[in-house]
N, C-alpha and C positions, 0 to 999 in steps of 0.2 A: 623251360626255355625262355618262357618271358623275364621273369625273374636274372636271368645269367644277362639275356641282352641289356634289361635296364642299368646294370650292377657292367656291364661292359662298354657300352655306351658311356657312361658316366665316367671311367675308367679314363675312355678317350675324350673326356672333353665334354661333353653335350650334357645340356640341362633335359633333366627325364622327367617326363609326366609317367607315374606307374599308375595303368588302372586293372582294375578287378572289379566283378563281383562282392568280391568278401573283400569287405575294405578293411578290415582288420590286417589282412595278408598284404596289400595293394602297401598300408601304412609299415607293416615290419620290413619289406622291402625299400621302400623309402628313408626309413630311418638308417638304415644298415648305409645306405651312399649317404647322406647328409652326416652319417659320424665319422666318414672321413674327410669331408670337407669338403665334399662333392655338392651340385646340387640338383635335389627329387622332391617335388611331390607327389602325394597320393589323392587318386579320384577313382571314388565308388562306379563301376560301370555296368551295368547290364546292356552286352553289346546288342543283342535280339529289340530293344527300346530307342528306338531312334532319336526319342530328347533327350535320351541319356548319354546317347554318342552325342549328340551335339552340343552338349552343354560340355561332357568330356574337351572336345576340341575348341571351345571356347574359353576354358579355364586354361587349355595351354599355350592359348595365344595371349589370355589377360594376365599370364604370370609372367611369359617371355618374349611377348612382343611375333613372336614369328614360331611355323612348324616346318621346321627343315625334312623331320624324318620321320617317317611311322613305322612300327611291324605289328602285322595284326596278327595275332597270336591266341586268341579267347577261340576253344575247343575244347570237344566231351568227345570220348569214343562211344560208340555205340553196343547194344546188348549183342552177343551173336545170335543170329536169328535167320532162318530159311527165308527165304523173297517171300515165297507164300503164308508164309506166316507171321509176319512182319507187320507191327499192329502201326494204325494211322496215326499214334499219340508219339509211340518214340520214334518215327520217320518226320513228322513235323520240328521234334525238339530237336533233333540233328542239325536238319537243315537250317532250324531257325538259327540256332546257335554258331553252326560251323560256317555256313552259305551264308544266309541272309546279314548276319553282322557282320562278315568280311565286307560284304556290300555298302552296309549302313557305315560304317567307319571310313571305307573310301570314299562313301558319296561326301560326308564332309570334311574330311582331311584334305580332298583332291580342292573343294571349293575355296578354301583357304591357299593350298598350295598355288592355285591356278591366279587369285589374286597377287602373288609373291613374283610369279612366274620361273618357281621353283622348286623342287624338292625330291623324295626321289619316300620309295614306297615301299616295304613286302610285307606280302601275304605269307601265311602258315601253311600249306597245304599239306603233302603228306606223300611218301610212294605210297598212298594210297589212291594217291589225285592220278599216278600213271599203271597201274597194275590195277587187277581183281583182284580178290579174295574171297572165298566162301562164307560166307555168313556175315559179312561185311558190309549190306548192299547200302545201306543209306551210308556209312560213314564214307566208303568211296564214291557213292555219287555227289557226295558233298566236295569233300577233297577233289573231285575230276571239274566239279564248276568254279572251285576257287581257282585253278587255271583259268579256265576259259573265260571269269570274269578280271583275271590278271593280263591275260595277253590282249582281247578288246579296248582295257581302260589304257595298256600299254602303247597301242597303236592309235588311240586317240590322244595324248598326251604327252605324246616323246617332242614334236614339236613346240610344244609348250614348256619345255624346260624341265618334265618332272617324269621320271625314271619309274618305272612299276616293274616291278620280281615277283619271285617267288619262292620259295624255302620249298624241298620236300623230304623231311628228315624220317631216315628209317626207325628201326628200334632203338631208341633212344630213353637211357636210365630216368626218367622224369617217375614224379606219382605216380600219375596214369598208368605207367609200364609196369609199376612195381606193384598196382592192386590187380594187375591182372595177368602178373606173375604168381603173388601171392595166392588167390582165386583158383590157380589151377588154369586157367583160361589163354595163357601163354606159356607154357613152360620154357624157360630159361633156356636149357639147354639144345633143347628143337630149334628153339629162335637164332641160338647165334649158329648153330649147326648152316643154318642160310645166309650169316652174314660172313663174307671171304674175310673181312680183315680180323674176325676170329674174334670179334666180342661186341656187348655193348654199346653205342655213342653217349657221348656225355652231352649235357646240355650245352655248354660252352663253345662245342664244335659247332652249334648249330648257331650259336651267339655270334659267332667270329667270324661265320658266312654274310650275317644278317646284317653287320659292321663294315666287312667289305662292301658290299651290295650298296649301300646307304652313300658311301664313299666316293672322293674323287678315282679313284684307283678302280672304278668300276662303272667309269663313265660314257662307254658305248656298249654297255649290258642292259637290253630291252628285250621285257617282254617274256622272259627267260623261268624256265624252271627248274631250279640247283638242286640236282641229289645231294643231301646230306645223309648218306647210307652205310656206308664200308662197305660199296658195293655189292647190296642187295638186289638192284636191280640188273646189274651186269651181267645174271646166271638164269 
């Protein structure tokens, strides 16, 4: 999904900072818009590291002057696991990763944005951030905070010129889906059995919300949490 918005973003205009972890991937995505004549760079990011995010938003303001738009996008799913038996190691690396670097990337995107006295913002969350699921608990208590720290920063900041969303995209064809398709852990065919529009999301669809969202054309949408589902959660 990161990957689509950067590569769509670009598309429309906007100079992209790609960050990741694996800067090897951060850099293949980067080159792919710069060989069309777009332009991207790539920045190594561990979001859970907070001089990493900052340094991140620092390189994209010393490359282009200004941060019009972010989507925070860096997320792991979680093991399936019973609440009670849910060890304190992968309940912290969840949160760290899915929560707390949502956090850390708005805390300084917003700081910069709020100098500008503009920009507009989404978060990744999940129908997992509005629904349970069994054995799910940390990944949607994560997803359920990335709302509640979207729609606070929303209502502190809409005044201020800069716009905060949120993405919540259902089963959606990415890596992640397809190792735990592969795994046995989602079966395919169960999964779309729950999605009404009868298959799959592709990344794009989720990119193309993320694009809108960012946009003039979605300039009294605050605060907001967009199914990006095929109506998953309509049933």
């Amino acid at each position: 999904m990161g990957e689509a918005a950067a590569i769509m973003f670009a598309q429309a205009g906007a100079a992209v900072v790609v960050a990741d972890i694996n800067e090897a991937t951060a850099k293949s995505v980067a080159e792919k818009i710069t060989a069309k004549g777009q332009k991207a760079i790539a920045v190594r990011c561990d979001v859970t590291d907070g001089q990493q995010v900052k340094a991140m938003v620092d390189k994209a303001v010393e490359t282009y002057g200004r941060l019009d738009a972010a989507f925070n996008n860096a997320g792991v799913q979680s093991l399936v696991s019973d609440v009670a038996d849910l060890s304190e190691d992968e309940y912290d690396r969840i949160l760290n990763i899915n929560l707390k670097g949502v956090w850390l990337c708005m805390k300084y995107e917003l700081q910069q944005m709020r100098k500008q006295g503009s920009g507009a913002i989404v978060n990744n969350s999940s129908i997992g951030g509005l629904i349970g699921l069994p054995g799910r608990a940390a990944y949607h208590a994560a997803k359920h905070g990335v709302l509640g720290l979207t729609k606070s920063a929303a209502a502190e900041y809409a005044v201020k010129g800069i716009l905060i969303n949120a993405v919540c995209p259902g089963t959606i064809d990415t890596p992640m889906v397809q190792t735990m398709i592969t795994s046995g852990d989602l079966p395919e065919d169960d999964a779309i059995k729950l999605i009404p529009i009868g298959r799959l999301g592709r990344a794009e669809e989720v990119a193309a919300t993320v694009l809108w969202l960012c946009s003039p054309a979605a300039s009294y949408i605050v605060g907001q949490a967009i199914a990006v589902d095929g109506g998953f959660t309509i049933v």
